[in-house]
TILOBA-308069 format. One record per residue (C-alpha): residue number from 1; x, y, z. Coordinates in nm, 4 decimals, decimal comma. Each point is the difference from the previous one (the first is absolute). Layout:
BEGIN
     n          x          y          z
   NUM          X          Y          Z
...
This chain:
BEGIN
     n          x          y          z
     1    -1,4931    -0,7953     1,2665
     2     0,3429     0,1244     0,1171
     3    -0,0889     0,1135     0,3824
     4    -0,2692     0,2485     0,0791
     5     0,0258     0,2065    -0,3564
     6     0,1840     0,0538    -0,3047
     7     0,4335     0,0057     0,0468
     8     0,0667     0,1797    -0,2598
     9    -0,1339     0,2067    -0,3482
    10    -0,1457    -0,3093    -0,2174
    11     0,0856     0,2634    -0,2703
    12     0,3798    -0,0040     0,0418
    13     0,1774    -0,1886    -0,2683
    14     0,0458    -0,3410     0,0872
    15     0,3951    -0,1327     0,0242
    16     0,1296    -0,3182    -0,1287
    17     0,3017    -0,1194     0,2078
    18     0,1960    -0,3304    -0,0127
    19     0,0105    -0,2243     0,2693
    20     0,1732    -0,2964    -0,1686
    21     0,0142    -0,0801    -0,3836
    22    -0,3292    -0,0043    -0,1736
    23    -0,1836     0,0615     0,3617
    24    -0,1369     0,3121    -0,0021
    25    -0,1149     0,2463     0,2648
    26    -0,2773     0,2558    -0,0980
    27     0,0109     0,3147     0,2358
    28    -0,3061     0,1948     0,0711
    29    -0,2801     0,0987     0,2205
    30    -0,0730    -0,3827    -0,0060
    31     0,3160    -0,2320    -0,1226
    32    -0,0461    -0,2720    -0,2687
    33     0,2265    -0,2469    -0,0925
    34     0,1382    -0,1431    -0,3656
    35     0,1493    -0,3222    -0,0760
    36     0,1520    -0,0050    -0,3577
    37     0,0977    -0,3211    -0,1957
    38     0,1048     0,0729    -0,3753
    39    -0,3012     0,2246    -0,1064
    40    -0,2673    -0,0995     0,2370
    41    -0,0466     0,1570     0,3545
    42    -0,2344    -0,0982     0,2757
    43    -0,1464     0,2793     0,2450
    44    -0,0312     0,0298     0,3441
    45    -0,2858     0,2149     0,1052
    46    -0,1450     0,2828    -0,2330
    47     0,0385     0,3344     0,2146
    48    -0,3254     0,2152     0,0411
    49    -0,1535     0,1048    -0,3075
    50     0,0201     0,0231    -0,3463
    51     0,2657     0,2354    -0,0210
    52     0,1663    -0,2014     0,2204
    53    -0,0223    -0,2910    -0,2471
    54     0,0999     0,2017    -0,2790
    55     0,3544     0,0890     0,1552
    56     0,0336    -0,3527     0,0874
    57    -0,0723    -0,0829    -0,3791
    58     0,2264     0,2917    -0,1459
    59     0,2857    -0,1571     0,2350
    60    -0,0465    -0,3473    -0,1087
    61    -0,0231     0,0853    -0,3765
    62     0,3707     0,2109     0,0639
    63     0,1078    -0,3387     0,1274
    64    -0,1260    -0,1282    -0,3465
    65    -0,2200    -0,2397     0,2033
    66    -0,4064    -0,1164     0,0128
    67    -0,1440    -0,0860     0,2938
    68    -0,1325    -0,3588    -0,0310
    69    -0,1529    -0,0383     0,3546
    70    -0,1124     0,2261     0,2821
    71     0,0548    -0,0841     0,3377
    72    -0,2048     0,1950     0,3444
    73     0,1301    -0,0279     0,2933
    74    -0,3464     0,1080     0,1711
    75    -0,2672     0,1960    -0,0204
    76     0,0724     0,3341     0,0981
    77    -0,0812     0,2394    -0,3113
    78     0,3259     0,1474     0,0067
    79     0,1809    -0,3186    -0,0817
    80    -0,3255    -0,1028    -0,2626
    81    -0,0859     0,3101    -0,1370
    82     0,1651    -0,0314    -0,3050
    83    -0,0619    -0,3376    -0,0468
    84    -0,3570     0,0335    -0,2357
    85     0,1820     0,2181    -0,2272
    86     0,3231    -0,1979    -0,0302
    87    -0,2294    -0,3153    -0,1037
    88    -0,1774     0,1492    -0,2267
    89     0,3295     0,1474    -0,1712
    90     0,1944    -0,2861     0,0159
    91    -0,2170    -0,2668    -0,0251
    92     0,1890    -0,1802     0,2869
    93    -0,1847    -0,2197     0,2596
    94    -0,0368     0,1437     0,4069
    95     0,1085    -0,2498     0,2191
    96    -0,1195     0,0716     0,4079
    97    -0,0344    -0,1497     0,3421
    98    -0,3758    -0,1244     0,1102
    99    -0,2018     0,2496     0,2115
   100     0,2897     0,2849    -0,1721
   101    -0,2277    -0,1140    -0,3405
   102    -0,3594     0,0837     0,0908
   103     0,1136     0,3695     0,1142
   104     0,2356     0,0129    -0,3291
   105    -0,2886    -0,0998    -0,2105
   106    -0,2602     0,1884     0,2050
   107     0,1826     0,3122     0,1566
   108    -0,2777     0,1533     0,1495
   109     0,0391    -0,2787     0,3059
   110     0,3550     0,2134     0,1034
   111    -0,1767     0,2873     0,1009
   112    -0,3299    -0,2195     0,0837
   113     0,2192    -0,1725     0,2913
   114     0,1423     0,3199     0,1190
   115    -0,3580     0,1666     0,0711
   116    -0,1461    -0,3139     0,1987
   117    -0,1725    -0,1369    -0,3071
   118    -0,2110     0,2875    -0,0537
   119     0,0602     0,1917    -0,3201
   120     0,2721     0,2176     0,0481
   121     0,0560     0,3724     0,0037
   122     0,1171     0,2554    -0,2631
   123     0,3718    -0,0069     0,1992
   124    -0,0187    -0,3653    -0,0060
   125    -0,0854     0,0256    -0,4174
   126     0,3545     0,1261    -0,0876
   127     0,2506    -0,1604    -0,2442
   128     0,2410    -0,0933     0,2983
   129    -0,3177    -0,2277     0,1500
   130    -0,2257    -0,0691    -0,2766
   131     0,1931    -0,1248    -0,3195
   132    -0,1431     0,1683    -0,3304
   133    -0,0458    -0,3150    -0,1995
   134    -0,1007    -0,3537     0,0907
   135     0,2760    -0,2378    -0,0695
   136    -0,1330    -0,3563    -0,1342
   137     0,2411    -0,2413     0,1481
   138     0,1391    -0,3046    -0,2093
   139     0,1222    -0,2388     0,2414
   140     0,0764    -0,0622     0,3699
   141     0,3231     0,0300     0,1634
   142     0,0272    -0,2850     0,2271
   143     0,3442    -0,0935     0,2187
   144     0,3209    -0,1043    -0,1508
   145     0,1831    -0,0391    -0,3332
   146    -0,2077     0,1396    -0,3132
   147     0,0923    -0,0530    -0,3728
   148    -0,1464     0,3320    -0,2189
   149     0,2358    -0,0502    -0,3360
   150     0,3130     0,0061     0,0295
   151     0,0205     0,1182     0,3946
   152    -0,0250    -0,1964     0,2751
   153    -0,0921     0,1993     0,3456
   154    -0,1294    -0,0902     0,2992
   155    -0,2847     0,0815     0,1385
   156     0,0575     0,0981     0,3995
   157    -0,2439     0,0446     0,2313
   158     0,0603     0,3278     0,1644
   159    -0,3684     0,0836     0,2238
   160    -0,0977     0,3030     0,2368
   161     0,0428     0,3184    -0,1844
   162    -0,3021    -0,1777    -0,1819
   163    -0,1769    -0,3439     0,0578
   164     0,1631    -0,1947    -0,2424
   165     0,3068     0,2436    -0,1650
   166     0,2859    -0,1799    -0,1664
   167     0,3744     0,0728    -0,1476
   168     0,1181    -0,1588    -0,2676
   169     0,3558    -0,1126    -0,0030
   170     0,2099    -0,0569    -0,2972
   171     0,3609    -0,0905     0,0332
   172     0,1305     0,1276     0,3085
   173    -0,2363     0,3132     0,0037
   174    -0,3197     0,0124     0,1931
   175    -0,2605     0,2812    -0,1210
   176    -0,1697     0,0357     0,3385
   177    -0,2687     0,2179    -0,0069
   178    -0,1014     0,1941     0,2642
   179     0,0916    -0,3032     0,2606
   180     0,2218     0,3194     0,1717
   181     0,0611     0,3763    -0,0676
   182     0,3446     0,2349     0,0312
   183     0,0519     0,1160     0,3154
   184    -0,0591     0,3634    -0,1375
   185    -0,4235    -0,0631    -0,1239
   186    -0,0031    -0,1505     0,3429
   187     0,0823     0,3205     0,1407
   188    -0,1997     0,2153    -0,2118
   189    -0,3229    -0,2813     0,0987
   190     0,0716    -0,1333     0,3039
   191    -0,3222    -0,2227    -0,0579
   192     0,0853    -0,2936    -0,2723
   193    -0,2636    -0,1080    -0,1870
   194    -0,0779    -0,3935     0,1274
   195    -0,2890    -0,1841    -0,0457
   196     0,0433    -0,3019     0,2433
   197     0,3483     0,0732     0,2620
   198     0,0475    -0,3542     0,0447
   199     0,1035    -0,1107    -0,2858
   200     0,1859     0,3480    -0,1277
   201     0,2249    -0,0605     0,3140
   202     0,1035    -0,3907    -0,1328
   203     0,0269     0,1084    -0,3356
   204     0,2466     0,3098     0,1395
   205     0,1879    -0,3150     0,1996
   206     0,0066    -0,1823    -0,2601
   207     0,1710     0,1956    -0,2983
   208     0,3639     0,0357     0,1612
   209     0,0167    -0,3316    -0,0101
   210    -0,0785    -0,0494    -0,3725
   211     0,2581    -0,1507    -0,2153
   212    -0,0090     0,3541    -0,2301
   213     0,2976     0,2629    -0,0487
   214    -0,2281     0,2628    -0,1075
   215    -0,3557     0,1528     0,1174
   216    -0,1988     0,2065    -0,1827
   217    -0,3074     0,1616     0,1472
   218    -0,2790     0,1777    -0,1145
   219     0,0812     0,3675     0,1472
   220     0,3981     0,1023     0,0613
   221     0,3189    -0,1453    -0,1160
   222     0,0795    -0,3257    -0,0705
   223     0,1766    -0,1480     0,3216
   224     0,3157    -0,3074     0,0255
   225    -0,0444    -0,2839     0,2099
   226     0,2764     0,1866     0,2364
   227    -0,2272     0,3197    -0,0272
   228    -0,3002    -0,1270     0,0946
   229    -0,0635    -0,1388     0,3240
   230     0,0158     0,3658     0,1660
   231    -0,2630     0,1061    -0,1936
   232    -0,1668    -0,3012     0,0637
   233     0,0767     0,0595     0,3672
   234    -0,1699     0,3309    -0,0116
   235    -0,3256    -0,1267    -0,2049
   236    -0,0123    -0,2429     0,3164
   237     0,0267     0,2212     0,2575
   238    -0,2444     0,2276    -0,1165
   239    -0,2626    -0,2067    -0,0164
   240     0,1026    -0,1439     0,3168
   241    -0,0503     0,3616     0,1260
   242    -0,3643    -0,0192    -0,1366
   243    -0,1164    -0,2759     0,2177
   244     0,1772     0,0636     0,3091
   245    -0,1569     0,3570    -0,0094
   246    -0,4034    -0,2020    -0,0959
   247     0,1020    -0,2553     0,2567
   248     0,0328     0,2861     0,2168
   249    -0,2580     0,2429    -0,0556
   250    -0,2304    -0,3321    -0,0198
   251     0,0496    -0,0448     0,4470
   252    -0,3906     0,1653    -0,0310
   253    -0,2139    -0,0290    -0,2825
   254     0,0445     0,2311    -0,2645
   255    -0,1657     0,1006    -0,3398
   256     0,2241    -0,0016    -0,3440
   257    -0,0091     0,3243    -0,0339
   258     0,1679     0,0518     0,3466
   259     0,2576    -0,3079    -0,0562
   260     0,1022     0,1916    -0,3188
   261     0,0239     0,3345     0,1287
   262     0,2413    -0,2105     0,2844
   263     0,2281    -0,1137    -0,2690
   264     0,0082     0,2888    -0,2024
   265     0,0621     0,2131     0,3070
   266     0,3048    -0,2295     0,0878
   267     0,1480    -0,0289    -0,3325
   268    -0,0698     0,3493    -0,1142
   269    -0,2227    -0,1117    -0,2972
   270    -0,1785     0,2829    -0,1780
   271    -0,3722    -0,1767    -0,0271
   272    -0,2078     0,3007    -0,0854
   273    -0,0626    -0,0208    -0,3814
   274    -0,2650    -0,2821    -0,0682
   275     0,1874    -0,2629    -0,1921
   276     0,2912     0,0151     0,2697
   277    -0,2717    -0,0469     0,2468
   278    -0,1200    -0,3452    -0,1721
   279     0,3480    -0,1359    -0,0869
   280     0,1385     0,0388     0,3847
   281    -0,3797    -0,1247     0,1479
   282     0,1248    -0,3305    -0,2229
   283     0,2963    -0,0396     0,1431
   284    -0,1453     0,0785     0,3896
   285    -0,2667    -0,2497    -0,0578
   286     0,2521    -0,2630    -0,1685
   287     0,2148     0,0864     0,3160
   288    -0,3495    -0,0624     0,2312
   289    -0,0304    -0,3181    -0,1933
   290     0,3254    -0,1483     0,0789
């Protein structure tokens, strides 16, 4: 889930860039991430849908690659989407954090969690929140070095955006998710998707200070380690700006619904449609939580 909607057309063709040899950067709506050795390739995250999943294939076979092992970051359906279909095809395993792996596996929880636990609304039932296809995960990603083949990543935690989100590092690249987003999407929504502040703000303290040269996220441009800690700085401040504003508006006792209205009014969030609504309510009541 990139913010408080979709960033882009998940129809536009998806671009393969280079960010160092045989690490690969895979532009779109939602980023993945490649990892060649010889003719194998591991993925990073699947994009949103089948279609999705077919450019990633199309651009792996003009690599003359397979994909021997699927990685997901978390379970937002935009990054696991494509993930069913790309098993099926390729007949490669899904590797996936705990917690990320019941959703992935059972996608109907993402836009569960979003209405309160009740079942959720036709707005809530869209591709962007409810993944198409149920993704049977393989194995568990758990912290530090893993061996799939001939690759050997690591597995770093990266929590906030979602309860237990990771990157996976290879070399001295760091796929990273959605642990931050460009400066631009945080203009366009001022209201970052984050399921538990706390942790979102160490993990945002934390990544300058990784040993990598390179970090790839999810949505936007891969960044350099010299690159990155404005964006980082502005990821921080915003949701900084989120609880100072709940912290706030909280001096008498308020309902969500006025709390939200508080920070949207502040930031200049557009909260009308439904599924806007839901995303920003998570990130208030993550914000309440703190």
């Amino acid at each position: 889930m990139g913010t408080c909607g979709p960033l882009n057309r998940f129809g536009e063709t998806m671009k393969l860039r280079l960010i160092r040899p045989n690490a690969y950067h895979l532009r779109g709506g939602s980023n993945a991430g490649l990892l060649v050795h010889g003719q194998e390739a591991l993925l990073i995250d699947t994009g949103l849908d089948d279609d999705a999943g077919r450019r990633i294939l199309r651009l792996a076979e003009g690599l003359g690659v397979s994909i021997t092992a699927i990685l997901i970051t978390h379970a937002h359906a935009d990054h696991f989407g494509g993930g069913a279909f790309l098993r099926r095809r390729t007949g490669a395993p899904v590797y996936a954090p705990a917690v990320e792996a019941g959703i992935i596996a059972h996608p109907l929880l993402e836009p569960l969690f979003l209405f309160g636990g009740a079942m959720p609304i036709a707005e809530l039932r869209g591709r962007f929140t409810l993944a198409r296809r149920s993704c049977p995960v393989d194995h568990l990603l758990e912290p530090g070095p893993l061996t799939i083949g001939p690759f050997t990543v690591e597995v770093v935690p990266l929590p906030g955006h979602a309860p237990n989100q990771v990157g996976i590092a290879w070399e001295d690249v760091l796929f990273c998710a959605d642990a931050f987003f460009p400066i631009e999407v945080l203009q366009k929504h001022p209201i970052p998707f984050c399921a538990d502040v706390g942790p979102a703000l160490e993990t945002l303290a934390r990544l300058p200070t990784m040993p990598y040269a390179f970090f790839a996220p999810g949505h936007g441009d891969s960044l350099t380690s010299e690159t990155l800690p404005a964006v980082i700085e502005a990821n921080r401040q915003q949701l900084q700006t989120i609880l100072q504003v709940v912290q706030e508006t909280l001096d008498e006792p308020q309902e969500t619904a006025a709390l939200l209205k508080a920070v949207a009014d502040h930031l200049g969030a557009d909260h009308r449609a439904p599924w806007q609504h839901y995303l920003a309510q998570t990130t208030v009541l993550a914000a309440l939580a703190y």
